[in-house]
N, CA, C and O atoms as a GROMACS GRO file, in nm:
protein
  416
    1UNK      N    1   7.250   2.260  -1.411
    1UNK     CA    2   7.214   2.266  -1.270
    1UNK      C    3   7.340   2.257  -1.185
    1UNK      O    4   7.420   2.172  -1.223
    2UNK      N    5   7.374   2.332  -1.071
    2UNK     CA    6   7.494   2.333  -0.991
    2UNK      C    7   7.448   2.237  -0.911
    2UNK      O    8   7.333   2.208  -0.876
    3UNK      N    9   7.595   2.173  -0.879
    3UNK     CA   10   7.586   2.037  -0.769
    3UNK      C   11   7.578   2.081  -0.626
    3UNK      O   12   7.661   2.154  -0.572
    4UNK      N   13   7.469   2.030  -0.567
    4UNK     CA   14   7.461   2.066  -0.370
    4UNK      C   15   7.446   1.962  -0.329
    4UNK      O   16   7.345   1.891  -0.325
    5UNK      N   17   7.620   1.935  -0.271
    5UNK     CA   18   7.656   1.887  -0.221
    5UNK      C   19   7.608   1.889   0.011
    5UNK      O   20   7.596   1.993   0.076
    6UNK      N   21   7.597   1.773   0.058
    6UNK     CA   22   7.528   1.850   0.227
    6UNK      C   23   7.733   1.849   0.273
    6UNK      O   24   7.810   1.769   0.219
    7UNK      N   25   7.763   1.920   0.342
    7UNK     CA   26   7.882   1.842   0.428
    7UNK      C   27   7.829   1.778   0.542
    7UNK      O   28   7.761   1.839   0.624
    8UNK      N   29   7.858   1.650   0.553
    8UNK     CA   30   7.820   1.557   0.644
    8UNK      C   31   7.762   1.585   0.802
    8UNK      O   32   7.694   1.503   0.864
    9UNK      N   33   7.794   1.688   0.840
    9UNK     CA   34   7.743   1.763   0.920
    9UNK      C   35   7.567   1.800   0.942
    9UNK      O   36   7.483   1.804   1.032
   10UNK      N   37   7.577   1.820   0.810
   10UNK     CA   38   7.442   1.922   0.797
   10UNK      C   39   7.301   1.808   0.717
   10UNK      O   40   7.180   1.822   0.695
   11UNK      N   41   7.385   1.721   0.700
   11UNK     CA   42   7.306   1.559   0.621
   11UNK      C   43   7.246   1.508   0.764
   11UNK      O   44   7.126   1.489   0.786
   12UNK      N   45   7.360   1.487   0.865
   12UNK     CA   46   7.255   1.451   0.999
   12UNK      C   47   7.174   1.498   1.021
   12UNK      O   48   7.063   1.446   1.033
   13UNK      N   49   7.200   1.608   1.034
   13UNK     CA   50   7.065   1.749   1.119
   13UNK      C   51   6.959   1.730   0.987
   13UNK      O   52   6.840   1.736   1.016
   14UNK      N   53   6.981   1.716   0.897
   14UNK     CA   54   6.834   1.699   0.807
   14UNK      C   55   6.741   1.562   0.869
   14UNK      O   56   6.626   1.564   0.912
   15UNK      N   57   6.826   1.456   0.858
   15UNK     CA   58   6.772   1.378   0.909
   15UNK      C   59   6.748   1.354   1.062
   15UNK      O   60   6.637   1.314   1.098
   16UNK      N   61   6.848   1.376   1.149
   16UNK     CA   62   6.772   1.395   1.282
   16UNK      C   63   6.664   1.488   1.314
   16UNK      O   64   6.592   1.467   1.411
   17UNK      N   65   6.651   1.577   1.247
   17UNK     CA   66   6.518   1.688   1.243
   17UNK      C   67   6.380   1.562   1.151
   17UNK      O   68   6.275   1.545   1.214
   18UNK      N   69   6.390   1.508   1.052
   18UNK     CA   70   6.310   1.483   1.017
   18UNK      C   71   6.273   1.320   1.096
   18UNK      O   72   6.186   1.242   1.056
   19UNK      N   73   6.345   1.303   1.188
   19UNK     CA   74   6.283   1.145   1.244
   19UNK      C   75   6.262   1.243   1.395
   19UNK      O   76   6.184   1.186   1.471
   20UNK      N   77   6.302   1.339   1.436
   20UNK     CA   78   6.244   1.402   1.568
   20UNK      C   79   6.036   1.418   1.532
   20UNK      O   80   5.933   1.388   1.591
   21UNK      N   81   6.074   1.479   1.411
   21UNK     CA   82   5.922   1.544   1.366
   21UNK      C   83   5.827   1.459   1.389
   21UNK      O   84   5.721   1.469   1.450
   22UNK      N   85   5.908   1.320   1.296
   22UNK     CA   86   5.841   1.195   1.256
   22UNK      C   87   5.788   1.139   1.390
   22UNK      O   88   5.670   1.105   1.383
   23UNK      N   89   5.848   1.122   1.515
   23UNK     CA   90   5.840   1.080   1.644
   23UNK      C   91   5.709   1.180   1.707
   23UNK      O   92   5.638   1.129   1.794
   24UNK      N   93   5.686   1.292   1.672
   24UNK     CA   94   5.588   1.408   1.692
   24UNK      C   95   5.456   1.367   1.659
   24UNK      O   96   5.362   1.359   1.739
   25UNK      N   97   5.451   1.334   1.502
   25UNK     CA   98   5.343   1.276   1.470
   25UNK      C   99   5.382   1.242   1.299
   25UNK      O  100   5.405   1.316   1.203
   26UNK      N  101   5.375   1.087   1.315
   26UNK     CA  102   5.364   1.018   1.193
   26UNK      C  103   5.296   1.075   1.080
   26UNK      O  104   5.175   1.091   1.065
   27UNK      N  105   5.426   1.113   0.975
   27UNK     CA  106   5.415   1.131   0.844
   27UNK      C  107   5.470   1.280   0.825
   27UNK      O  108   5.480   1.337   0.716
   28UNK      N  109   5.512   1.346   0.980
   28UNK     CA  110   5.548   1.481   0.991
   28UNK      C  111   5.683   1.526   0.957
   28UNK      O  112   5.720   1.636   0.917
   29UNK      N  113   5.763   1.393   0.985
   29UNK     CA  114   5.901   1.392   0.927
   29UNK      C  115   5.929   1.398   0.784
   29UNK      O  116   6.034   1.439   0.735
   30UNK      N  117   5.833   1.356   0.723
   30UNK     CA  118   5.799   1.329   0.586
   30UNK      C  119   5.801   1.475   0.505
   30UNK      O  120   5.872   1.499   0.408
   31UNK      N  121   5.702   1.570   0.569
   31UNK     CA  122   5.648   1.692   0.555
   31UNK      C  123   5.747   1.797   0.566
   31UNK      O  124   5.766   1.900   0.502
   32UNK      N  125   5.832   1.717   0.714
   32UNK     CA  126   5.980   1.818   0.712
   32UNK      C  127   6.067   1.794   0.544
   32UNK      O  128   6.081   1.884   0.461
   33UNK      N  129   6.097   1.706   0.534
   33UNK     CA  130   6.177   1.663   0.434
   33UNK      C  131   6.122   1.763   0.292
   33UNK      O  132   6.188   1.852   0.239
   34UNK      N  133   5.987   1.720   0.255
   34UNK     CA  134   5.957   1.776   0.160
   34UNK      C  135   5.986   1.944   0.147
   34UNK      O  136   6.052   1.995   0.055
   35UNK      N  137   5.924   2.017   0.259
   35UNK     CA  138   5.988   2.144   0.295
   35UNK      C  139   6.086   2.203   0.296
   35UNK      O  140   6.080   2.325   0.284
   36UNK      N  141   6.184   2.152   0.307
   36UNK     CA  142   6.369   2.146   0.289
   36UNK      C  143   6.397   2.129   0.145
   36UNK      O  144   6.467   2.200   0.073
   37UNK      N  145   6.338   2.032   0.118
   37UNK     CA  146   6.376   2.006  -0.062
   37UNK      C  147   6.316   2.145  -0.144
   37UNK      O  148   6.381   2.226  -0.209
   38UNK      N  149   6.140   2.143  -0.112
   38UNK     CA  150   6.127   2.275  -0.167
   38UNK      C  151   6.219   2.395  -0.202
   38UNK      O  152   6.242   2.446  -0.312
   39UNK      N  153   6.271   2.431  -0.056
   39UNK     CA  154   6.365   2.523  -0.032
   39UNK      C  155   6.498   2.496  -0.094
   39UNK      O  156   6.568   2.590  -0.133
   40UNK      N  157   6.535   2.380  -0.104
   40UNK     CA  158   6.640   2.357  -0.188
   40UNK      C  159   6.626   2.416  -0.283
   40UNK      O  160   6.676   2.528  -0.299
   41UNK      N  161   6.549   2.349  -0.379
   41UNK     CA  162   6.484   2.361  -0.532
   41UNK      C  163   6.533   2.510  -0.544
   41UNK      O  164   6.630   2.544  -0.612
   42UNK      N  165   6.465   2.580  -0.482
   42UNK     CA  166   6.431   2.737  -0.510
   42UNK      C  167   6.612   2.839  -0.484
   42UNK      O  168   6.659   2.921  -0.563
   43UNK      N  169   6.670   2.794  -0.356
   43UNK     CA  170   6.822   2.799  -0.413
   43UNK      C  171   6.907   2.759  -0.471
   43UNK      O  172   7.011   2.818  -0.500
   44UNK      N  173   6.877   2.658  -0.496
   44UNK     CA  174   6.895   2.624  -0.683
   44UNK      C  175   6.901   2.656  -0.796
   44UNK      O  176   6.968   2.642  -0.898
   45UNK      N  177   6.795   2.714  -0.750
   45UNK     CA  178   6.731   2.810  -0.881
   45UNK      C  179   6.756   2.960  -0.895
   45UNK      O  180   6.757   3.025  -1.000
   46UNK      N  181   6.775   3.003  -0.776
   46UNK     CA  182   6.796   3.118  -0.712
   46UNK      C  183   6.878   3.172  -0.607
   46UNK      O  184   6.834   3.241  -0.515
   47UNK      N  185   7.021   3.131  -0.625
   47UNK     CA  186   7.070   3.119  -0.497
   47UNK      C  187   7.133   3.224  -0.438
   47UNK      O  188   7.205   3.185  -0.346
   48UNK      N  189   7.133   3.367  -0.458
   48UNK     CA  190   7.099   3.472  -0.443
   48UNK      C  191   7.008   3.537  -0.420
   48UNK      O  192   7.021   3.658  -0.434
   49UNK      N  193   6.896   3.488  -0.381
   49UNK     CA  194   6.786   3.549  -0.328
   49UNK      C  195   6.768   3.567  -0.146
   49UNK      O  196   6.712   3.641  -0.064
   50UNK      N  197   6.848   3.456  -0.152
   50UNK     CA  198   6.854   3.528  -0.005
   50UNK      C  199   6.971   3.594   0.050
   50UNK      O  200   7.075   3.596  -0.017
   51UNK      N  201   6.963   3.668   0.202
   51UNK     CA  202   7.063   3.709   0.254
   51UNK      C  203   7.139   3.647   0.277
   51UNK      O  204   7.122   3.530   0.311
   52UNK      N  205   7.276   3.717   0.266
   52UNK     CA  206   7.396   3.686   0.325
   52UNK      C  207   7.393   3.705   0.487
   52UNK      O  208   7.333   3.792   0.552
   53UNK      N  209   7.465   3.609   0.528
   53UNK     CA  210   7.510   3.605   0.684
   53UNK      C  211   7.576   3.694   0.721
   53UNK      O  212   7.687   3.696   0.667
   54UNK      N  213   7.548   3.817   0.833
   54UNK     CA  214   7.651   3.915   0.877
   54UNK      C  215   7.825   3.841   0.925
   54UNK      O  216   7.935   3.881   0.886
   55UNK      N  217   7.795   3.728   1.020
   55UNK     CA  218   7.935   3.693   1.089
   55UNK      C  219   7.975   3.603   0.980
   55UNK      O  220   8.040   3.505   1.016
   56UNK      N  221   7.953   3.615   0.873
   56UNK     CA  222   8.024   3.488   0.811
   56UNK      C  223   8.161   3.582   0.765
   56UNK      O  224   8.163   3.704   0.785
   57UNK      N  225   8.243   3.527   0.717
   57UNK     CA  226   8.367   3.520   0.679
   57UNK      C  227   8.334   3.654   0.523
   57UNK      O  228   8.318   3.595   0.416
   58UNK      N  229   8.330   3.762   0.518
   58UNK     CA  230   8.380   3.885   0.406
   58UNK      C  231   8.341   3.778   0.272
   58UNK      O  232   8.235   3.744   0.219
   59UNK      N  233   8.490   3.744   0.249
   59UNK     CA  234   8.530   3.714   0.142
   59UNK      C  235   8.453   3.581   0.024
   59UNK      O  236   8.474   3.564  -0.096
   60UNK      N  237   8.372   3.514   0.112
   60UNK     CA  238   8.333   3.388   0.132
   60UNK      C  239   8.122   3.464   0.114
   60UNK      O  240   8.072   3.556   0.180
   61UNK      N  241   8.065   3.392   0.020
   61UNK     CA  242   7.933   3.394   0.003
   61UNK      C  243   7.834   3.326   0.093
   61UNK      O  244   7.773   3.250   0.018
   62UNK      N  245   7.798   3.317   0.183
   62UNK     CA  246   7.740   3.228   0.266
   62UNK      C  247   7.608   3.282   0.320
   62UNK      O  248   7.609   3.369   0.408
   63UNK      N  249   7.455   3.218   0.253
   63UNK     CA  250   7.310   3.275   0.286
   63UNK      C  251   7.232   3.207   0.375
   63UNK      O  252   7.292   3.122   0.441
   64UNK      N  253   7.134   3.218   0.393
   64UNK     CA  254   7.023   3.115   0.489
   64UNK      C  255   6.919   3.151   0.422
   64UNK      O  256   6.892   3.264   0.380
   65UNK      N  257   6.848   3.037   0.408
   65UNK     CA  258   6.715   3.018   0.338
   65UNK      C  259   6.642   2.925   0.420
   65UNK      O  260   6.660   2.807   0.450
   66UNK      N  261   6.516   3.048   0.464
   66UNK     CA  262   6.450   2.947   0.559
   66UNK      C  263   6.321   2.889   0.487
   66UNK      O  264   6.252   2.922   0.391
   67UNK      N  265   6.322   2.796   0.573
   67UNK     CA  266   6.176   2.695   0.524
   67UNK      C  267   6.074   2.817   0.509
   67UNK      O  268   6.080   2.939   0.520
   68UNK      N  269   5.950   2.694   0.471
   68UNK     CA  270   5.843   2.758   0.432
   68UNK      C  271   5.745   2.761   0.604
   68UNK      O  272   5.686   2.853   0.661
   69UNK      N  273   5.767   2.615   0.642
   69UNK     CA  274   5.646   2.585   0.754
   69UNK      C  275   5.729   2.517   0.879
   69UNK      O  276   5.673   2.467   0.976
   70UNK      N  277   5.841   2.522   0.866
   70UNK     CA  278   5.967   2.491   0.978
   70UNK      C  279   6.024   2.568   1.017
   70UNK      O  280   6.055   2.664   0.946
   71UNK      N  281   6.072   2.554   1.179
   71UNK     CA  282   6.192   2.699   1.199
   71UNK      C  283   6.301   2.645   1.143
   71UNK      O  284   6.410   2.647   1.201
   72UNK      N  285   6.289   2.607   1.058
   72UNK     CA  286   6.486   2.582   1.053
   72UNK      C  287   6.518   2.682   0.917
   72UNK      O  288   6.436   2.744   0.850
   73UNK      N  289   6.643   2.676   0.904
   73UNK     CA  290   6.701   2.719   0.764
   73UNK      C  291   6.811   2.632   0.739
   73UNK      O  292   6.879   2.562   0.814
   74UNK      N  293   6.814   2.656   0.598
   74UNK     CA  294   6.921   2.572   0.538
   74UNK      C  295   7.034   2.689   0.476
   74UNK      O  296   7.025   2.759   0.376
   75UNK      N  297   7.170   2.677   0.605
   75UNK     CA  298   7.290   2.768   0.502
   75UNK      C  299   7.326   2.717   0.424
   75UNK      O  300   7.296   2.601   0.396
   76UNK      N  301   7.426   2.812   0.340
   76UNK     CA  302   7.475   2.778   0.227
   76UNK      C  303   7.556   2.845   0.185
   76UNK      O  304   7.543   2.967   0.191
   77UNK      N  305   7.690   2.774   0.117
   77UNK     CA  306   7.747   2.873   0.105
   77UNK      C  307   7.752   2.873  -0.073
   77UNK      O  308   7.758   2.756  -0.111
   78UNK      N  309   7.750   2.978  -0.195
   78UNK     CA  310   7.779   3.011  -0.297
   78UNK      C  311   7.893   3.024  -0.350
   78UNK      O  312   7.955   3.128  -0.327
   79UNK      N  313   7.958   2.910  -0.445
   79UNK     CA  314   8.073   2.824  -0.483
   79UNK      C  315   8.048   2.842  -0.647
   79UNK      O  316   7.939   2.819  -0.700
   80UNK      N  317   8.168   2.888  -0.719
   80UNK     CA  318   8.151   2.909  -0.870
   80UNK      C  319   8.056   2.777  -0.914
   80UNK      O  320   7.958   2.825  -0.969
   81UNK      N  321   8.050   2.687  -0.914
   81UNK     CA  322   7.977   2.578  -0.993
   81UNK      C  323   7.909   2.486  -0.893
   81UNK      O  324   7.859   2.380  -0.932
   82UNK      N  325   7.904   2.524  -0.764
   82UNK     CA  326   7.847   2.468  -0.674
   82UNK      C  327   7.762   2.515  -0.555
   82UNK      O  328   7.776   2.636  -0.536
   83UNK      N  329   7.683   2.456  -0.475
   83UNK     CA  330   7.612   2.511  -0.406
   83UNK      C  331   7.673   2.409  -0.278
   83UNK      O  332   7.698   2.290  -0.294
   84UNK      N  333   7.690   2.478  -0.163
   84UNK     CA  334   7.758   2.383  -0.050
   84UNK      C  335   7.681   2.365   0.034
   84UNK      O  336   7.662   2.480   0.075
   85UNK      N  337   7.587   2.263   0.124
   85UNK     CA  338   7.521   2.304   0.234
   85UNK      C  339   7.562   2.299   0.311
   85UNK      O  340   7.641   2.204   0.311
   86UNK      N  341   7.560   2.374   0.437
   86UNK     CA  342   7.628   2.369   0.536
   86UNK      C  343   7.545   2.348   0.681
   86UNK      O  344   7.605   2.335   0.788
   87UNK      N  345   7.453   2.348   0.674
   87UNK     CA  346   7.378   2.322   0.811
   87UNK      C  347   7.264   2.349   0.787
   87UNK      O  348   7.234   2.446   0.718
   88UNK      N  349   7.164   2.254   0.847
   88UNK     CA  350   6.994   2.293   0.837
   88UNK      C  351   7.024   2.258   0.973
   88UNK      O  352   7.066   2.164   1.040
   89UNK      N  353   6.962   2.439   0.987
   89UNK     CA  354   6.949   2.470   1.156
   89UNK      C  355   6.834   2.539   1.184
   89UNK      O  356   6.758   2.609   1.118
   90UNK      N  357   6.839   2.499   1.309
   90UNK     CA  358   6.710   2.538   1.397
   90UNK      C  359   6.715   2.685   1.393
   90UNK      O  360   6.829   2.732   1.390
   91UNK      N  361   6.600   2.782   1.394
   91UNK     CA  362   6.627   2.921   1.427
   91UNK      C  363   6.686   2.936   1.545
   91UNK      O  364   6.784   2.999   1.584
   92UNK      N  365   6.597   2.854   1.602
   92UNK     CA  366   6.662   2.878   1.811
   92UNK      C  367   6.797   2.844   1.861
   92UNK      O  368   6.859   2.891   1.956
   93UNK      N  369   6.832   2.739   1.763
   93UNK     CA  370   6.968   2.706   1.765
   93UNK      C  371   7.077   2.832   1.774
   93UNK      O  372   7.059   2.942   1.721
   94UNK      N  373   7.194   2.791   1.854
   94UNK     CA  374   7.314   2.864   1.884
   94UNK      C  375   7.325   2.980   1.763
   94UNK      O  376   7.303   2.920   1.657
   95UNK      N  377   7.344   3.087   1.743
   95UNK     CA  378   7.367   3.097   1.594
   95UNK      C  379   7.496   3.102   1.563
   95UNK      O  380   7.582   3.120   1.649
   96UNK      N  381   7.534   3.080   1.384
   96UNK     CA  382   7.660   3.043   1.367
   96UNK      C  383   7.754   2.918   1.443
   96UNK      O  384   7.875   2.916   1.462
   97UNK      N  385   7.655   2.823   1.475
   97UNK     CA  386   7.815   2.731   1.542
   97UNK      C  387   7.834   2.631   1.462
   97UNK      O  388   7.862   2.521   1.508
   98UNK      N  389   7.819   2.660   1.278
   98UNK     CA  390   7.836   2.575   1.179
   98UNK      C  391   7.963   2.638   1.101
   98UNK      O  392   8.006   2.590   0.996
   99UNK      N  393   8.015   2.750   1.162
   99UNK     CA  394   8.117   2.840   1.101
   99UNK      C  395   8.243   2.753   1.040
   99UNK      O  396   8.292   2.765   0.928
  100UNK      N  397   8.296   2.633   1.181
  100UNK     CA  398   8.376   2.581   1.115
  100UNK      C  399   8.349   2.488   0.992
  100UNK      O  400   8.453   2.437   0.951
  101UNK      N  401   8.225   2.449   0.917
  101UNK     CA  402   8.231   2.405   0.818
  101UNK      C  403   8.223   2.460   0.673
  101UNK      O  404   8.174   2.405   0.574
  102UNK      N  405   8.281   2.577   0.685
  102UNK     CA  406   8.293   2.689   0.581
  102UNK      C  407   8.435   2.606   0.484
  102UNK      O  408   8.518   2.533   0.538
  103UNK      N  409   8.435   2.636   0.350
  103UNK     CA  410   8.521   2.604   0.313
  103UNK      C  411   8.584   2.757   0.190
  103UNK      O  412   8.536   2.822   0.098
  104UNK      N  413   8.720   2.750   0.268
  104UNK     CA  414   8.756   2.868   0.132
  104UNK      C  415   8.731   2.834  -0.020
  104UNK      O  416   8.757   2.917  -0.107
   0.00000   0.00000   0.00000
């Protein structure tokens, strides 16, 4: 199994998304969480199944995999033995303003 690692960045936004939800209605944050992991799982498993990002960086592998029942997605970038996350973002959110946490 490849290691996915969050960069610290993108570990908040999981959790500030899932205690916003939680504040919405109790047990919803919960539901976020599970949803994200799902989606984990499955680029995990598959981490080529989704698209690549047009503005990302050429040289550099970097996809979005969106939830199942959330707007968000979780990027990522595709690392020989690793999986990197880089932001679980809102659809509505800015797009790309996680660029600087790309790593060559």
């Amino acid at each position: 199994m490849r290691l996915v690692p969050f960069c610290k960045e993108a570990d908040a936004e999981l959790i500030e998304a899932a205690v916003w939800y939680d504040g919405q209605r109790g047990g919803l944050g919960k539901e976020f969480l599970d949803d994200a992991e799902q989606t984990l799982s499955l680029v995990v498993s598959l981490p080529r199944a989704w698209p690549r990002i047009r503005d990302a960086p050429l040289d550099l592998e970097i996809r979005r995999a969106l939830l199942r029942r959330f707007p968000y997605a979780i990027v990522y970038q595709v690392q020989e033995e690793r999986i990197r996350v880089l932001a679980v973002a809102h659809q509505k959110r800015e797009p790309n303003y996680w660029l600087n946490r790309v790593q060559p």
